[in-house]
C-alpha positions in Angstrom: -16.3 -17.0 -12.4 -13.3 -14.6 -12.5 -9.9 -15.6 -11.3 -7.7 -13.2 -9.0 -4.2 -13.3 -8.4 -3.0 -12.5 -5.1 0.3 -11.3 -4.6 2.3 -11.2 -1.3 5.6 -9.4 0.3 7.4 -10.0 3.8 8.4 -6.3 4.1 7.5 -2.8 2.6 11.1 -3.0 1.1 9.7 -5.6 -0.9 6.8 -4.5 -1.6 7.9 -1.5 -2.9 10.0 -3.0 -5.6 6.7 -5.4 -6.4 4.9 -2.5 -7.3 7.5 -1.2 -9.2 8.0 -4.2 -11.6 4.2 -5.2 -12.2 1.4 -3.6 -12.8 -1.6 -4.2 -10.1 -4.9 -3.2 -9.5 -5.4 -2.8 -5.4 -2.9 -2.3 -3.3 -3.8 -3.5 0.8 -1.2 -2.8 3.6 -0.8 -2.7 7.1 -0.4 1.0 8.3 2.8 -0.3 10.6 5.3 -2.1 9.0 8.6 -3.6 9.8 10.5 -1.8 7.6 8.4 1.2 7.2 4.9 2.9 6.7 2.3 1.7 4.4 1.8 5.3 3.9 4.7 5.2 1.6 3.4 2.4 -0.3 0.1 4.2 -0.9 1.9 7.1 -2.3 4.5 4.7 -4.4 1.0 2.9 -5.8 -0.6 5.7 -6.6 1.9 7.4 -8.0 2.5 4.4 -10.8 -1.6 4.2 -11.2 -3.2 7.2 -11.3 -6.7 6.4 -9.7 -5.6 2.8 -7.8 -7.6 1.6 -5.1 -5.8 1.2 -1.6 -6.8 -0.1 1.5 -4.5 0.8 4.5 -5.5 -0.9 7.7 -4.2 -1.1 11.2 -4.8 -2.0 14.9 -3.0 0.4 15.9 -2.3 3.6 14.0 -1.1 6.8 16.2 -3.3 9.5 16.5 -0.8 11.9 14.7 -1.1 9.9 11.7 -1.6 11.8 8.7 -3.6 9.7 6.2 -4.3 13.1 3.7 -0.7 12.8 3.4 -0.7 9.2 1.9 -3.7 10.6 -0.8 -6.5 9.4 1.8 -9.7 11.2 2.7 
């Protein structure tokens, strides 16, 4: 059985300088943060890993929102 690490961050301010120091595999955000837009964390991610898997939910996301913009489908 494989092991998985799991790492966590209380704000997209944090989370942003997580992804910048270590090196991670998947990246799953809320859309709406506190701080910001998971959005920008998609793009941070994928810029550092070419070819990263993201998941971006939310419960809420505006209809405006413009997920091509993040690297989505």
């Amino acid at each position: 059985m494989e092991a998985y690490s799991v790492t966590l961050a209380s704000s997209g301010r944090e989370a942003a300088t997580l992804i910048s120091e270590n090196n991670y595999d998947v990246l799953v955000t809320d859309f709406e943060l506190q701080d910001g837009l998971g959005t920008e964390l998609v793009k941070l991610f994928r810029k550092k890993k070419e070819g990263a898997k993201s998941f971006l939910v939310s419960g809420s996301a505006p209809e405006d929102v413009r997920l091509k913009d993040a690297g989505f489908d």
